[in-house]
C-alpha positions in Angstrom: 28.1 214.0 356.2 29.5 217.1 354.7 32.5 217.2 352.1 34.9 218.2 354.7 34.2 215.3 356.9 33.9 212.9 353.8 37.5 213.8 352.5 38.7 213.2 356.4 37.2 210.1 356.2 38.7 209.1 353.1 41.9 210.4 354.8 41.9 208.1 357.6 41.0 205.3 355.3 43.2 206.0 352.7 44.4 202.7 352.8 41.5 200.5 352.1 40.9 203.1 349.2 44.2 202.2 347.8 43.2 198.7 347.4 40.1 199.5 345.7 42.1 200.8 342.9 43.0 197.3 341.3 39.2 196.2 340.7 38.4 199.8 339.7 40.8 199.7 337.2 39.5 196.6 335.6 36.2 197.3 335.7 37.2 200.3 333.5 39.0 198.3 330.9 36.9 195.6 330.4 33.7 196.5 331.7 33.2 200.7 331.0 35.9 201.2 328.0 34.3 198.5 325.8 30.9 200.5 326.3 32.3 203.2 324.6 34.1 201.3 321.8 30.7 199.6 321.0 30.6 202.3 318.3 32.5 199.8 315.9 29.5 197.4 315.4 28.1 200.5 313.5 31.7 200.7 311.0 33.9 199.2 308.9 37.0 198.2 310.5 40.5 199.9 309.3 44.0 198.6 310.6 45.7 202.0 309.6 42.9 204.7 308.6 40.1 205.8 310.5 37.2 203.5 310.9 34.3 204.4 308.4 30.8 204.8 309.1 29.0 201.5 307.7 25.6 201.6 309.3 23.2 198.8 310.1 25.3 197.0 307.6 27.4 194.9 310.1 24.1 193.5 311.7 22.6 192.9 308.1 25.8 190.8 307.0 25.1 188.6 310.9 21.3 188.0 310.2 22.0 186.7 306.9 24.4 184.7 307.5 23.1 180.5 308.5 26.6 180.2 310.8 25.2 183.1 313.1 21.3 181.8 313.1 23.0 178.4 314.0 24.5 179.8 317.2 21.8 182.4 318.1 19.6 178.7 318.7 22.0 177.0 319.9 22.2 179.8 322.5 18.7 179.7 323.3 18.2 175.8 323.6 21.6 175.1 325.9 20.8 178.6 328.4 17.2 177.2 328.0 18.2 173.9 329.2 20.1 175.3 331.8 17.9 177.9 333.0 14.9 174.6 333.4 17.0 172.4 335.1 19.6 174.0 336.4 18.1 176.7 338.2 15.8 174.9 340.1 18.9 172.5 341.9 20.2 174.9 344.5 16.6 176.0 346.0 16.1 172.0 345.9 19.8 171.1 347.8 19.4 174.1 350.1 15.9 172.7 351.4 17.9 169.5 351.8 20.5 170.9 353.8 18.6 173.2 355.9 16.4 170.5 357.0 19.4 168.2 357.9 19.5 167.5 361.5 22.9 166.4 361.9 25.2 169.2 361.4 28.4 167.5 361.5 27.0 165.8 358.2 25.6 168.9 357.2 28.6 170.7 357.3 30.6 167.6 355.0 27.7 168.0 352.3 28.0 171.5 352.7 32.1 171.7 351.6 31.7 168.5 349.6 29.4 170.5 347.3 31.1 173.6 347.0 34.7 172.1 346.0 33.6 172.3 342.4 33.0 176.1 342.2 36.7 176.6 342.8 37.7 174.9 340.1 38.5 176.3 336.0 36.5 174.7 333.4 39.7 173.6 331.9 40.1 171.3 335.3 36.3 170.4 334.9 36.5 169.3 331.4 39.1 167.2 331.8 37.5 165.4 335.0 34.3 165.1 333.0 35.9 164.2 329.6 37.4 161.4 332.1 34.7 160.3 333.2 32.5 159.7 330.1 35.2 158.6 328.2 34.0 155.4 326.3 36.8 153.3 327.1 37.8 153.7 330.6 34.9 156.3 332.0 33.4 155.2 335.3 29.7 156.4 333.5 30.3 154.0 330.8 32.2 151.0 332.7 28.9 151.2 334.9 26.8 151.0 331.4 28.7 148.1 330.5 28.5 146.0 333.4 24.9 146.2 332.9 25.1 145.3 329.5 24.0 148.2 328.3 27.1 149.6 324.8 29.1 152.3 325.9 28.6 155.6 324.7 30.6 158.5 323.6 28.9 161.3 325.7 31.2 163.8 324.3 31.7 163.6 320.6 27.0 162.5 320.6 24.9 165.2 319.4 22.2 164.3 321.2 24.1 163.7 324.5 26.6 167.0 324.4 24.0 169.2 325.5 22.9 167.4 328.4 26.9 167.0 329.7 26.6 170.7 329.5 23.8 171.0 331.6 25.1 168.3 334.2 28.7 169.8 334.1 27.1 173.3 335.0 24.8 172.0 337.7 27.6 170.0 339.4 30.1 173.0 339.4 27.7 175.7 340.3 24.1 174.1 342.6 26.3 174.4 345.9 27.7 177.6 345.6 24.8 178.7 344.5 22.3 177.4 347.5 24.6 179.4 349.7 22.1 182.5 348.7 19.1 180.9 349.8 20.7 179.4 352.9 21.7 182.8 354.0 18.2 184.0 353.3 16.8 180.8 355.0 18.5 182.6 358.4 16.7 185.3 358.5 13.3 183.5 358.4 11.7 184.0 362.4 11.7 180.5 363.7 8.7 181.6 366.0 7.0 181.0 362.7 8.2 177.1 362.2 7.3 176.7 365.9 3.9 177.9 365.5 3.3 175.4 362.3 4.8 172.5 364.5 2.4 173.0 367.7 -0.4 173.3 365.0 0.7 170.0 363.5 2.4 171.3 360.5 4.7 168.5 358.7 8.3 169.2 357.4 6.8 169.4 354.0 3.6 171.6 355.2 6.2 174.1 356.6 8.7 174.0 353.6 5.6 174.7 351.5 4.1 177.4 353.6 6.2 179.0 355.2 10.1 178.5 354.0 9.1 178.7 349.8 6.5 181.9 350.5 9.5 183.6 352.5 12.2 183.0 349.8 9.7 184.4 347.2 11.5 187.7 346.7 14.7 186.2 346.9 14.4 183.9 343.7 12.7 186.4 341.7 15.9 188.9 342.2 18.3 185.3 340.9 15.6 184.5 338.2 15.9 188.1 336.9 19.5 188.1 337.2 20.4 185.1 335.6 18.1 186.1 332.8 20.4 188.5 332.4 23.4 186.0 331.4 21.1 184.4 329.4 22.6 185.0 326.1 25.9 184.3 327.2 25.0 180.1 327.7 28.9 179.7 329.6 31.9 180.5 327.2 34.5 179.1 329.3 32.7 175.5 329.4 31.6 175.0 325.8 35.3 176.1 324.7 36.8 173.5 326.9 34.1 170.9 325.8 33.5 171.3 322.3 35.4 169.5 319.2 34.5 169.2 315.6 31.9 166.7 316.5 29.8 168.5 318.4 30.7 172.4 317.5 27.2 172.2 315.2 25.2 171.8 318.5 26.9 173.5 321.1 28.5 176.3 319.4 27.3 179.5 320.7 27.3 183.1 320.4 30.2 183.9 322.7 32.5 181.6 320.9 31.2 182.6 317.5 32.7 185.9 318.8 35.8 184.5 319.7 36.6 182.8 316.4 35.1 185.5 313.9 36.5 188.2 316.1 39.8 187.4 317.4 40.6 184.5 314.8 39.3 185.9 311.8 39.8 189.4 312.7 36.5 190.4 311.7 36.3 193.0 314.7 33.2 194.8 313.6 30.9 191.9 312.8 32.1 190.3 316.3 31.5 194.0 318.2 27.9 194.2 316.2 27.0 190.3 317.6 28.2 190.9 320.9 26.3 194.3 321.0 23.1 192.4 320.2 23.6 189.6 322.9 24.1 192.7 325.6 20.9 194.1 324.3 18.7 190.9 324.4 19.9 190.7 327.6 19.0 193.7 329.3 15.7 193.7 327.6 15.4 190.2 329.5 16.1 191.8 332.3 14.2 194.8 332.7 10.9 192.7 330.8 11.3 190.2 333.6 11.6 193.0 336.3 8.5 194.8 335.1 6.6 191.6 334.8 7.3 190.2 338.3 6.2 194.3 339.7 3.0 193.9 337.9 2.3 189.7 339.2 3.8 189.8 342.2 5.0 193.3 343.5 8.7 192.9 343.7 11.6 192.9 341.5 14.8 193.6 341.8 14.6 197.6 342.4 
């Protein structure tokens, strides 16, 4: 297509263009402009004179400091945690689904379990805050009429983690099965037809033939979610942390928020947030190059 007959194109189409000017606009503010301002990590922050050039001495001040150690693991346990048990759920439900004869079911699993993705974590956290509540949770009422003593899930260090995980696997498995469902479609079904007539079980064929066909597709979501590794889910640790449990759960995104925005220490927050964006494309590109060299694919 030459130039002529792309700007008659975008003449004709002017209107769909038009409309692409709202998310083009706010991919350059937060997305693009930020790049360029990642500069202040490397200076000392002014309010009225120019910014002066401090160095390496920003990410010195973070790597000595306990409060920013604390979060960098706390980081790595709860995306960890998440990435282990998390991960695995939609592949699981999507199986589940797929293999569901009756569709009239299916279909009720199907919007029963994608409800929660359309909901804020502030709506979440107060369902699940709720619910494990020691006094009048349904978690712990059930606890109690068993005999077992109630349990305060949310101000528990040893239990605050694992409401994280379940939180995040309940708001996020269906939505997320929808990618493997789709890719699910495109499997031939002369190939399930051809295990059946040579006796092939419903778990032989899952096995052999649905899991080696969805290969490429969960590499490309392993590698990608590797890449939000670092971030471990700002908007659901804000809405379900308190002073009881900030120890454990606090992590590197709202370490940025409160040093950065709270305590206006701009350049310290830039400099912590540059080195979360760098872990994570090294993630990213080390997982991509290792799953070229194992298995052939990745995700260019």
């Amino acid at each position: 297509m030459t130039i002529k007959e792309k700007l008659k194109y975008i003449h004709l189409n002017w209107l769909l263009y038009v409309f692409l000017i709202p998310g083009l606009i706010y991919f350059i503010l937060f997305r693009l402009w930020p790049i360029f301002e990642m500069k202040l990590a490397f200076q000392d922050y002014r309010i009225i004179e120019d910014n002066v050039w401090a160095g390496l001495k920003n990410f010195r001040v973070l790597f000595s400091s306990s409060a920013f150690m604390n979060v960098l693991r706390n980081t790595i346990i709860i995306s960890s945690m998440k990435i282990f048990f998390v991960f695995p759920i939609p592949i699981l439900l999507s199986f589940l689904l797929q293999s569901n004869p009756f569709v009239r079911l299916k279909k009720a699993v199907q919007s029963f379990v994608y409800l929660p993705h359309f909901l804020s974590w502030v709506v979440i956290a107060g369902i699940w805050i709720n619910l494990l509540s020691p006094s009048t949770g349904g978690v712990n009422q059930i606890l109690t009429f068993f005999h077992f003593p109630a349990v305060d899930f949310m101000t528990s260090k040893g239990a605050i983690r694992w409401v994280l995980v379940f939180s995040e696997m309940w708001r996020s498995a269906g939505w997320d099965c929808i990618i493997y469902l789709a890719a699910m479609m495109k499997i031939s079904p002369a190939l399930y037809e051809a295990a059946y007539m040579d006796g092939a079980s419903s778990w032989q064929q899952t096995f052999h033939i649905t899991l080696p066909q969805l290969r490429n597709t969960i590499i490309t979501v392993f590698i990608l979610n590797l890449g939000f590794f670092m971030n471990a889910g700002f908007d659901q640790v804000f809405n379900l942390m308190n002073n009881s449990v900030i120890s454990v759960v606090d992590i590197l995104d709202t370490y940025v928020y409160r040093i950065g925005l709270q305590n206006g220490q701009y350049a310290i927050a830039t400099a912590a947030s540059l080195f979360k964006g760098l872990i994570g494309m090294v993630l990213i590109l080390g997982t991509h190059f290792a799953s070229k060299k194992i298995t052939g694919k990745g995700v260019w």
